[in-house]
C-alpha positions in Angstrom: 0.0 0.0 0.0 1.5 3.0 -0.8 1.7 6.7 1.2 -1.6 7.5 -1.1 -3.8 4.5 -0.2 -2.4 4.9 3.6 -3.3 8.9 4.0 -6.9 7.8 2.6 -7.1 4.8 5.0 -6.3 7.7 7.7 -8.7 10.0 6.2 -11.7 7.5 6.4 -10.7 6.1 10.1 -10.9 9.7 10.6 -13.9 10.4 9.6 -15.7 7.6 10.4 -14.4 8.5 14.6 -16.6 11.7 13.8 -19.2 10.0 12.8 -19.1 8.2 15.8 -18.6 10.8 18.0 -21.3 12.8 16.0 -23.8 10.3 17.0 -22.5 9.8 20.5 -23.7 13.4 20.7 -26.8 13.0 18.8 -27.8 10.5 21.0 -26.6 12.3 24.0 -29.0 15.1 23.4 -31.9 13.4 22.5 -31.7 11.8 26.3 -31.5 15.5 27.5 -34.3 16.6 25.7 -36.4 13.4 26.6 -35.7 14.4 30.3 -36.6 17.6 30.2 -39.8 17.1 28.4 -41.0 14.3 31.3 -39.4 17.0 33.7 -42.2 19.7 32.4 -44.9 17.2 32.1 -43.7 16.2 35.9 -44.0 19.7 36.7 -47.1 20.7 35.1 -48.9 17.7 36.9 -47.7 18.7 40.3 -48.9 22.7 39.5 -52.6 21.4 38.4 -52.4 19.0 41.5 -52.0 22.2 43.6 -54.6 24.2 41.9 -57.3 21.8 42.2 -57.2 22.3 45.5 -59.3 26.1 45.1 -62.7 24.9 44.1 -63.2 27.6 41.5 -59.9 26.9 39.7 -61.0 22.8 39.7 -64.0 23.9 37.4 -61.9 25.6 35.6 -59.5 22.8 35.0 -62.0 20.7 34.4 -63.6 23.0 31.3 -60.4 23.5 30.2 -59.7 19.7 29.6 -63.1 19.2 27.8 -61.2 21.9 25.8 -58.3 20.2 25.1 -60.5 16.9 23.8 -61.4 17.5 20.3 -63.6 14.6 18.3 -61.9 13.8 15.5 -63.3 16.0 12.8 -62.4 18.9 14.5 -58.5 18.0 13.7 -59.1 19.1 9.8 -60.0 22.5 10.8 -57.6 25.6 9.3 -54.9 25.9 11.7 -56.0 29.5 12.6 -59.0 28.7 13.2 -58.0 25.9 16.1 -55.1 28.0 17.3 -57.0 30.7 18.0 -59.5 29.2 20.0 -56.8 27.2 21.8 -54.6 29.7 22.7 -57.4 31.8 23.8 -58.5 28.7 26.5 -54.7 28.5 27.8 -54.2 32.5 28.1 -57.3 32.4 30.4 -55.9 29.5 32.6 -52.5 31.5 32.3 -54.2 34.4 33.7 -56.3 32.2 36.8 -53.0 30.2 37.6 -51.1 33.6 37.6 -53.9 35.2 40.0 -55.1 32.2 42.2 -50.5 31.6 43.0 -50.0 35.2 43.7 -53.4 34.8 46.5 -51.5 31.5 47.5 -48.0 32.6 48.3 -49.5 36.4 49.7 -51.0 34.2 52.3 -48.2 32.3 53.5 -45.7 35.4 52.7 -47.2 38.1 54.3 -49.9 37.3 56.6 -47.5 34.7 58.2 -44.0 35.9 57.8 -43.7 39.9 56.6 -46.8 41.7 58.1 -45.4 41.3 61.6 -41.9 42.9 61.0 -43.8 45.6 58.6 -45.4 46.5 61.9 -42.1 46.3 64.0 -40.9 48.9 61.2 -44.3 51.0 61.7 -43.5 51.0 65.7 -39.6 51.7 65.0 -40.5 55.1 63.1 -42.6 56.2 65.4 -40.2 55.6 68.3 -37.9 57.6 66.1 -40.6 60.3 65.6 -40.7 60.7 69.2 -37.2 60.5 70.1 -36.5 63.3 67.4 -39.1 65.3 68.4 -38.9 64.9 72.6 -42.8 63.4 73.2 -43.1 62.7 76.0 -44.0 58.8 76.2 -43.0 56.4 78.5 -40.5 53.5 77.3 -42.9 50.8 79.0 -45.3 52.3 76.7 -43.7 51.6 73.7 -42.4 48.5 74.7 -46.0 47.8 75.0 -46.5 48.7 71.4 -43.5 47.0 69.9 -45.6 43.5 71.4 -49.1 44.4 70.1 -48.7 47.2 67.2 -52.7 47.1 66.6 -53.1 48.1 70.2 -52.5 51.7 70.6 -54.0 52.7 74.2 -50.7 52.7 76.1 -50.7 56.1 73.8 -52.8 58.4 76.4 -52.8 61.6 73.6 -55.7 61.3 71.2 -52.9 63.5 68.6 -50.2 61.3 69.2 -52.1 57.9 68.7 -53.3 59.1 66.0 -49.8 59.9 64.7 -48.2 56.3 65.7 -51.3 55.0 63.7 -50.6 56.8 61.0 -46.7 56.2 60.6 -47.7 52.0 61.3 -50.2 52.0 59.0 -48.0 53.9 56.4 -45.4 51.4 57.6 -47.6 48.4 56.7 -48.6 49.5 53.1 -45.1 50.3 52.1 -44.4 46.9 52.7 -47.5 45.3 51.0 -47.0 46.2 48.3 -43.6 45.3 48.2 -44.7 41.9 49.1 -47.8 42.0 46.6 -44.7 42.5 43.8 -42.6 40.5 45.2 -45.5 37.5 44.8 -46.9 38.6 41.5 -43.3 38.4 39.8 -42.8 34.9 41.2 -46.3 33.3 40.1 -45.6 35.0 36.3 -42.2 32.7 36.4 -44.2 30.1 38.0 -47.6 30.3 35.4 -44.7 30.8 32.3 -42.8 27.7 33.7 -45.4 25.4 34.2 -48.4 26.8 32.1 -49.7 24.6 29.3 -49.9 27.6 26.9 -46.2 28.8 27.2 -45.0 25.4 27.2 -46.5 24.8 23.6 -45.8 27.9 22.5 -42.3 27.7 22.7 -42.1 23.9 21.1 -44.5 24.4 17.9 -44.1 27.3 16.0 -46.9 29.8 14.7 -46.7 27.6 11.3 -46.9 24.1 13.1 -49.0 21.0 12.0 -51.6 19.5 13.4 -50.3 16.2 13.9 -47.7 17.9 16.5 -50.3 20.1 18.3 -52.5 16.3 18.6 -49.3 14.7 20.4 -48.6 17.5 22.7 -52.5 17.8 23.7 -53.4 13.6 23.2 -55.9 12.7 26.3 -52.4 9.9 26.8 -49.8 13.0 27.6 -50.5 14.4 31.0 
């Protein structure tokens, strides 16, 4: 064999070790993508599992799956046609999930954990207002306070309750809405992650078939 037949040998060994590795990589990423598509679905069915717990959004659910069931006949419809009145179900169950998590995680946010230093904060600025402006008010008074900020009646003067309301109540709202932000931003990532809509959205293309719409919705895929 001469230098010529031996550098095309080397050549095709070559190429066939990318073809190899090619499809070492191929097959690599399919596996990724096949776990994150039963990671989604896994998600998705633990976010519906939580929202059936509100009443309401359980009717909801439930319309939305009749939805999602189309007889057969209804697959031949223009694509516009079906997209339209699919996406329009989903952006309403985008809209309810988005609403009924924010409720959720106010509840256990700030009724149970930020409310009660907002109202520290309240009775801090008015201790300050006081201490800046020499009131006259007894320290047992406000230590009284700092234990029960809805209680005002250590506060003997009608002007300076009223001014300790005021700065605890200013206090309280600053921090709401804070919270109410706070909890809106994080069920939009939550609705976006795990919502059905955006999900499909991003995996069939304004263009897409049929045939791939059918195997994302089938009754089978939860």
């Amino acid at each position: 064999m001469d230098s010529v037949d031996q550098r095309q040998q080397t050549d095709i060994e070559r190429l066939i070790a990318h073809c190899q590795e090619l499809e070492d990589r191929v097959e690599e990423m399919e596996a990724s993508i096949l776990q994150a598509d039963e990671r989604s679905r896994d998600r998705a069915v633990a976010l519906r599992t939580l929202l059936r717990d509100d009443k309401q959004m359980d009717q909801f659910l439930a319309q939305d799956d009749g939805l999602l069931e189309l007889p057969p006949e209804e697959g031949m419809k223009p694509w516009d046609v079906f997209r339209h009145s699919f996406t329009l179900a989903l952006s309403k169950g985008y809209l309810r999930t988005t609403d009924t998590l924010r409720n959720k995680l106010m509840v256990s946010e700030w009724e149970l954990g930020r409310r009660p230093i907002a109202l520290q904060i309240g009775v801090s600025r008015f201790e300050a207002f006081c201490a800046a402006n020499r009131v006259e008010l007894d320290f047992d008074a406000i230590s009284e306070i700092y234990s029960d900020p809805s209680d005002l009646r250590p506060i003997t003067d009608p002007y300076l309750r009223m001014q300790a309301r005021a700065i605890i109540t200013q206090a309280d709202a600053e921090e709401r809405v804070k919270a109410f932000d706070a909890c809106t931003t994080e069920a939009r990532r939550l609705a976006s992650q795990f919502s059905e809509a955006e999900f499909l959205s991003k995996i069939i293309p304004d263009n897409g078939i049929i045939d791939a719409l059918a195997r994302f919705v089938s009754p089978g895929r939860a």
